[in-house]
C-alpha positions in Angstrom: 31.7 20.3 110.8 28.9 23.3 110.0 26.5 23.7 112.7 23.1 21.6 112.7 20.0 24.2 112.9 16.8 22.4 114.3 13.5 24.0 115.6 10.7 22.4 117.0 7.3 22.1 115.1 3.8 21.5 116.3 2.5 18.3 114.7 -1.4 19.4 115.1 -1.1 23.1 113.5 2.2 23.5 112.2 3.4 26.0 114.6 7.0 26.4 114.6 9.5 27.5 117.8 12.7 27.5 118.3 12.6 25.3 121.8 10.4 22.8 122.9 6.8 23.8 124.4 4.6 22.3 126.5 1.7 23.3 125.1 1.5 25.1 122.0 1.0 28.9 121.9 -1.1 28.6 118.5 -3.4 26.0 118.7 -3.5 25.3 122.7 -2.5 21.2 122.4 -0.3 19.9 124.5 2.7 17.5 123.9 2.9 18.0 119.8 6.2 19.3 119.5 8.7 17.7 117.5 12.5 18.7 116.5 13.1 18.4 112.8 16.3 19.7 111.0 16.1 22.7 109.1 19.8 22.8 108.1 22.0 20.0 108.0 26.0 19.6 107.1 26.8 18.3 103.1 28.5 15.4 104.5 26.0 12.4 103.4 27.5 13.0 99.4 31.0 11.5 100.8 28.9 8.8 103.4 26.6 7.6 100.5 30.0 6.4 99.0 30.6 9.8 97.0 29.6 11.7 93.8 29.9 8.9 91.3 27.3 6.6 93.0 24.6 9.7 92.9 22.3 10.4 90.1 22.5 14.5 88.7 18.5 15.7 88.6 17.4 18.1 86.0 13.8 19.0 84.7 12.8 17.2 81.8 10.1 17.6 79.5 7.3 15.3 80.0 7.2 14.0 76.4 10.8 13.7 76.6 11.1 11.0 79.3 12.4 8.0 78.3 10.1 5.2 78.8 11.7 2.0 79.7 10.5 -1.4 81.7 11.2 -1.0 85.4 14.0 -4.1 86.5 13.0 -5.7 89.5 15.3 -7.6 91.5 13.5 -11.1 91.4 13.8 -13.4 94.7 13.5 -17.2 95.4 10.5 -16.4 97.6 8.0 -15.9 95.1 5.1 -14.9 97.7 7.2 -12.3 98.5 7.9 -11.4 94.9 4.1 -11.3 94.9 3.3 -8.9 97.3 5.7 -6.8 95.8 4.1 -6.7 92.7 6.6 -8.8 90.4 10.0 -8.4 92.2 12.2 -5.5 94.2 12.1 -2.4 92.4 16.1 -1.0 92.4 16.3 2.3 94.5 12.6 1.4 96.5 12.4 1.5 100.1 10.0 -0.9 102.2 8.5 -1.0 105.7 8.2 -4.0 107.2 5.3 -3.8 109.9 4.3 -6.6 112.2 3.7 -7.6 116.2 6.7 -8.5 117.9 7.5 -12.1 117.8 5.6 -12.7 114.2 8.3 -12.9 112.2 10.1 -10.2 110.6 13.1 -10.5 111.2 13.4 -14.1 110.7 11.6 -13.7 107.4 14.4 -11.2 105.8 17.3 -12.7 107.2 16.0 -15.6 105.4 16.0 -13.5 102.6 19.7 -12.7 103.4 21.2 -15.9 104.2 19.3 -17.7 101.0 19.6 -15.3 98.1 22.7 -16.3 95.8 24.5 -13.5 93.5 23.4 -10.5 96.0 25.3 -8.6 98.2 23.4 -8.3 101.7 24.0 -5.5 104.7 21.4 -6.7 107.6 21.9 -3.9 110.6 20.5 -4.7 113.6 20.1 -2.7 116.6 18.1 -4.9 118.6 20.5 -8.1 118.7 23.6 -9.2 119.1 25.7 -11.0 116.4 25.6 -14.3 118.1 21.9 -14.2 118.4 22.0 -12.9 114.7 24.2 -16.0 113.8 22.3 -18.9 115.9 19.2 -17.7 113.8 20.6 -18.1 110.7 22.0 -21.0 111.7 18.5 -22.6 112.3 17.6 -21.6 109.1 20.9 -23.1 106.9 21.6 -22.4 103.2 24.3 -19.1 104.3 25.2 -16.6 101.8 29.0 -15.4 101.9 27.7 -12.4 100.9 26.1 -11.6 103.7 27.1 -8.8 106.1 26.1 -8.7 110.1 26.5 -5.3 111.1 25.0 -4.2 115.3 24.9 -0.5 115.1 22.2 2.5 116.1 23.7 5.3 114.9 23.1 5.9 111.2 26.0 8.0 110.4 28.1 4.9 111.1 26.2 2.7 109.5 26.6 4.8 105.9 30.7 4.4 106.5 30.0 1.1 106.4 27.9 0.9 103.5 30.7 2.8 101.9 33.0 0.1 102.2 30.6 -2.6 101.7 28.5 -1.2 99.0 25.4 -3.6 99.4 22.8 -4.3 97.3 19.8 -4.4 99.5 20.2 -2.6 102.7 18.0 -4.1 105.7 17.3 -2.2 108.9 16.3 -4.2 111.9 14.7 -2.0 113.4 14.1 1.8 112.1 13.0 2.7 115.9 16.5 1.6 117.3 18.2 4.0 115.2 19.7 7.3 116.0 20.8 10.4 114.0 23.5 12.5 115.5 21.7 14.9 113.8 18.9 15.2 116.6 19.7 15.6 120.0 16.5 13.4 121.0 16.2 9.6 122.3 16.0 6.7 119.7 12.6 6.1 118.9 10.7 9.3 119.3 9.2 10.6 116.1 11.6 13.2 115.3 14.7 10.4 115.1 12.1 7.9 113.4 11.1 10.6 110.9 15.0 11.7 110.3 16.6 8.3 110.3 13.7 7.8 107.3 14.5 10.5 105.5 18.3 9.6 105.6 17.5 6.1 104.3 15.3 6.8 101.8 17.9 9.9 100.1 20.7 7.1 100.1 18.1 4.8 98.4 17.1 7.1 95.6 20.7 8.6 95.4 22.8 5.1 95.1 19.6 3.1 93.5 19.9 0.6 96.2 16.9 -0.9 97.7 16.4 -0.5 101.5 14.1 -2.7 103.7 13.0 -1.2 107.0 11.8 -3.3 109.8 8.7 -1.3 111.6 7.3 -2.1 115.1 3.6 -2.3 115.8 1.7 0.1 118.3 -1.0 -1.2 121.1 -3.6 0.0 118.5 -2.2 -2.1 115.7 -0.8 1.0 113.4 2.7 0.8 113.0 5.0 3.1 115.6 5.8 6.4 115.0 4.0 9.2 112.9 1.7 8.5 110.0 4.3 10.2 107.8 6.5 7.5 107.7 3.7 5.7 105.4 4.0 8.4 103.1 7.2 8.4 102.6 8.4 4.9 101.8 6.9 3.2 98.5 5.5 0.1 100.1 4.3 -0.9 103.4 4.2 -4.4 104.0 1.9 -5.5 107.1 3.2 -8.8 108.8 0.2 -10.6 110.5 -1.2 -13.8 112.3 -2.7 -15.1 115.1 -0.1 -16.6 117.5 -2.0 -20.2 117.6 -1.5 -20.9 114.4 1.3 -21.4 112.6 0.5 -19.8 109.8 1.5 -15.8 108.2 0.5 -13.5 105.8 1.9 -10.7 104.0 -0.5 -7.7 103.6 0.7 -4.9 101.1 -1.5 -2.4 102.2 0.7 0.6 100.0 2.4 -0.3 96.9 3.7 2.3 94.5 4.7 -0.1 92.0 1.8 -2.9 92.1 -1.6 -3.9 93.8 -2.1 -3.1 97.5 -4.5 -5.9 97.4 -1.8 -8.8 97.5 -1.6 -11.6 99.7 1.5 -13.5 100.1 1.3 -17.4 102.9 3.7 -18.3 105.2 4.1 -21.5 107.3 6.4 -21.2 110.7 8.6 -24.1 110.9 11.8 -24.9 113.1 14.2 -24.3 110.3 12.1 -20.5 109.3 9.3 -19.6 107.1 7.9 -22.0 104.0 6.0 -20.2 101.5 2.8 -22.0 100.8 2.0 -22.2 97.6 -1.5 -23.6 97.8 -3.1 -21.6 100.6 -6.4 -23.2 99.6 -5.2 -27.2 100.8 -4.6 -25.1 104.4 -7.7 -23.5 104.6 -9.8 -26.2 104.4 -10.1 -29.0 106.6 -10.7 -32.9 105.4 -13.8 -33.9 107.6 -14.6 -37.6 107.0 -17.8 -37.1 108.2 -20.3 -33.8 107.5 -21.0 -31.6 109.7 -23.2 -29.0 109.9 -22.5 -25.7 109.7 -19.9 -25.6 107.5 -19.2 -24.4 104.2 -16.8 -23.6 101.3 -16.3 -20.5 99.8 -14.3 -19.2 96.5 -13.0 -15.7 97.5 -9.9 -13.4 96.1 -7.1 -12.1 97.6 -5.4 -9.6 94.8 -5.1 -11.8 91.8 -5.0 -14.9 93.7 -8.5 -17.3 94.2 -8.9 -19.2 97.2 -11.1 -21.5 98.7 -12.1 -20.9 102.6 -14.0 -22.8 105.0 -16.5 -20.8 106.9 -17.6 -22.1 110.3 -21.2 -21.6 111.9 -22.3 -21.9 115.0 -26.3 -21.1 115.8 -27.3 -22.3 119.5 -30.4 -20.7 121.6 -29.2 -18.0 123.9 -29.0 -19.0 127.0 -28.7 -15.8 129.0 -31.3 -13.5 127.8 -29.6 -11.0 125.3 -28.3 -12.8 121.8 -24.6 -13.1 121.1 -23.1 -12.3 117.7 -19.5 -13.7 117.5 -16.9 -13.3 114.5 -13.7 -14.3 113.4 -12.0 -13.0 110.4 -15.6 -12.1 108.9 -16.6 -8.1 109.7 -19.4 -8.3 112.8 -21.2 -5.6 111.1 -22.0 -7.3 107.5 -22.9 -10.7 109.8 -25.3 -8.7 111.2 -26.6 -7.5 108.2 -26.9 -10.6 107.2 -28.5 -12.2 109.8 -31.5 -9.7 109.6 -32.1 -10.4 105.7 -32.1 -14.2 106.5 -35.0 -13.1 109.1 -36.8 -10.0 107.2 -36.7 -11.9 103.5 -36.6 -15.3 104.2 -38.5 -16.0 107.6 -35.7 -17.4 109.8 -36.0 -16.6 113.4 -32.9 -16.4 114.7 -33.3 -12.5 116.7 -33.6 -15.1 119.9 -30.2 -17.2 119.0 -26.4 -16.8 119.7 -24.7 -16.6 116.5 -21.0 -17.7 116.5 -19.2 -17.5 113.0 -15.1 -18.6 112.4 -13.1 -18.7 109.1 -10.5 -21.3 109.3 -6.9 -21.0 109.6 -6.9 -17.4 111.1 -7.5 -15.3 107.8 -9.0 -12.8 106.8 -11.9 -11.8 104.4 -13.3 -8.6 103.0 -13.9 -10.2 99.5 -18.0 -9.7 99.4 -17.9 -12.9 97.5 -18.1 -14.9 100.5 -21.6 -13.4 101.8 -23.8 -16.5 100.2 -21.4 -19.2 102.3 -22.1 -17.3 105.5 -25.7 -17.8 105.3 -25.2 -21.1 104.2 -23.1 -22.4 107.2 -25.8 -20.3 109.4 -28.5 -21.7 107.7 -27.2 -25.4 108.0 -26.0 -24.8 111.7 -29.6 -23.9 112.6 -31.3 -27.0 111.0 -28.3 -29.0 111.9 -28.5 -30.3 108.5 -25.0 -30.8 106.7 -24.6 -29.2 103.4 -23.5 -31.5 100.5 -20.0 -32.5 99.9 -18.0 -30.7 97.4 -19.9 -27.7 96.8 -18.4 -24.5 96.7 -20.7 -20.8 97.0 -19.3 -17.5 95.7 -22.3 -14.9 95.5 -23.3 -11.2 97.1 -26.1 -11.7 99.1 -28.0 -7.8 99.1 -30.2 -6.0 101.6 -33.2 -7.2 99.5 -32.1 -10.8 99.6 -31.2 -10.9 95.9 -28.3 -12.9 95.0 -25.8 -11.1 93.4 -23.0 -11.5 90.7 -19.4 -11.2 91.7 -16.1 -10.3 89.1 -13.8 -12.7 88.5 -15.9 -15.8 88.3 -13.7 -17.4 85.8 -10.6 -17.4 88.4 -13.0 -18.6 91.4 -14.3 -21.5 89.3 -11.0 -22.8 87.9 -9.9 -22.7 91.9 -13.0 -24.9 92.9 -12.4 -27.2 89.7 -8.6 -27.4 90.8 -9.3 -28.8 94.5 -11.6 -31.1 93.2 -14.8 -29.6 93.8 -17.8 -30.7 91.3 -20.2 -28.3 91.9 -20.6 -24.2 92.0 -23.6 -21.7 93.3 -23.2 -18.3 91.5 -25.9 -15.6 90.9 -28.4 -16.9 87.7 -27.2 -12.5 86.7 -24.0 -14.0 86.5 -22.7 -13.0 82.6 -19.4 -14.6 80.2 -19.1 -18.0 82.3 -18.4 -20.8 79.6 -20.0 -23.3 81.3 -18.6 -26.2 78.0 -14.9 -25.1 79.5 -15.2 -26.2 83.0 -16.5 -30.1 84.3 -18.3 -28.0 87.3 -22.3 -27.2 87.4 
């Protein structure tokens, strides 16, 4: 086998050496060198299954590419097929990012053990097949086709793929592997940043899709360098808060569809349930009003949903005002708390202002900005606001109420969950107010 030739670059300038430094001798930082391979053996061709598998690249003309419809591989799942943007693209490689405990892995397994007519490869180098197989277990529905292999060394891995020849590769987890390649540990950036790149050649090479499991840093950015973003095609973001039971699925990079998708999970015994109706969840039945609460229409990607915003305004009890919030940006509640007191006279620079939206989400839509001040506004006269009313508005720095897009889609949602009345911007333009039963 040729010789592997490695040298050691500095991740803050670019200097290269041929060992390891301390501290770098260009730009002065210390600990930023990492090993990468400069010259590697041709020995992947024959591990990616050989020649006939591979694609032969050669420039084309530009006019001269053949436009055809991109096949996706389409699962049962369909939020997940959502935040995908329409399906699996063949040859795509995904990381899968999340807190430990969240989910991940149960949520692809399921994936594995349920989808009929595909040939699954889950590679785990964090369990144990047992543990592997008691999980599925708990989930039921198993696929035949689905292959358990332990293993964190990526060279054996490919043999195996030769002889199984998947059709959706999953790696649980992409920091447990290990490239023969590097002489480093598993898990520091230069195996992280190898293993990566040996994945994603075999995807593009065989045109079979990869998913790769990603664990979450202290700071909430997913391990290892930034790099690995770039080089997948989409990075899904697993997240939740751990008292409720339910998940979403952020696509925060997508190179074939919106990053702006949002796909609902329920935990159960038996796995993850995709919810269908994420609106039902989000809002609470109250047989009695209360004050401080309203409903607002918001997006998430193409998708309306209602939300129930929760407001809490008390009188501070220990001198300095507290301004509390929960899914809703701090900054923009603070905004609007001094337009409700510069334009509209409300004195609340002498009150605590607590604000929660139910059911752990979310929101950046500014859509929701007219139900905030709503549910503030109610909180602070203790005066409920009406039943069935919905608000979907921009509330500006002047006060003004403001349009938002996608009124159509908000309504419809408000109309669906029984909801018989709507307050939008009067600049509000192309609502068909003779379509819809709501005011």
């Amino acid at each position: 086998m040729a010789k592997v030739k490695t040298a050691f670059f500095c991740t803050n300038c670019g200097h290269e050496s041929p060992k390891w430094l301390g501290k770098c001798a260009s730009c002065g930082e210390w600990n930023t060198y990492i090993e990468e391979v400069l010259e590697k053996p041709n020995s992947n061709a024959a591990l990616f299954g050989g020649k006939e598998n591979q694609r032969v690249s050669k420039p084309y003309r530009i006019t001269e590419i053949e436009k055809k419809s991109e096949e996706r591989y389409l699962f049962t799942d369909n939020e997940l097929n959502r935040v995908l943007g329409g399906g699996l693209v063949p040859g795509s490689i995904v990381l899968f990012g999340g807190e430990p405990g969240i989910g991940k892995s149960t949520l692809l397994l399921q994936l594995a053990v349920q989808e009929k007519g595909k040939t699954f490869l889950y590679v785990s180098g964090e369990e144990s097949e047992q543990q592997i197989s008691m999980r599925a277990d708990r989930i039921g529905k198993l696929n035949e086709n689905c292959f358990v292999l332990t293993e964190t060394s990526v060279q054996s891995v490919f043999n195996r793929v030769k002889e199984i020849q998947p059709d959706i590769l999953i790696i649980d987890s992409i920091q447990t592997m290990q490239s023969s390649l590097i002489e480093s540990s598993p898990g520091s950036i230069s195996q992280i940043k190898e293993c990566t790149a040996e994945f994603l050649r075999y995807a593009k090479e065989t045109g079979t899709p990869v998913f790769l499991i990603g664990h979450i840093t202290k700071e909430g950015s997913l391990a290892g360098p930034k790099v690995l973003e770039h080089m997948v095609d989409t990075v899904l973001i697993f997240e939740g808060d751990r008292n409720h039971v339910y998940r979403l699925v952020r696509s925060i990079k997508n190179r074939f569809g919106s990053t702006n998708e949002l796909g609902i999970y329920e935990m159960s015994g038996s796995g993850l349930r995709s919810v269908e109706n994420p609106s039902e969840i989000l809002i609470s039945n109250n047989e009695e009003n209360l004050s401080g609460i309203s409903i607002a229409s918001t997006l998430e990607g193409i998708r309306p949903i209602l939300v129930e915003v929760q407001a809490l305004v008390s009188t501070a009890a220990y001198g300095t005002p507290q301004r509390s919030s929960t899914g809703f940006d701090l900054r923009r509640l603070n905004m609007l708390l001094a337009v409700l007191e510069k334009r509209c006279g409300f004195k609340l620079g002498a009150k605590d202002v607590f604000l929660n939206l139910a059911g752990g989400i979310k929101v950046n839509d500014p859509a929701i900005d007219l139900a905030v001040v709503i549910a503030v506004m109610s909180s602070n006269a203790n005066l409920p606001v009406e039943a069935k009313i919905a608000f979907s508005a921009e509330v500006s720095l002047s006060g003004e109420i403001r349009p938002v897009n996608r009124l159509d889609q908000r309504i419809s949602e408000a109309e669906k969950m029984g909801f018989n009345k709507i307050i939008i911007s009067k600049y509000a333009k192309g609502i068909n107010q003779k379509i819809s039963k709501l005011r």
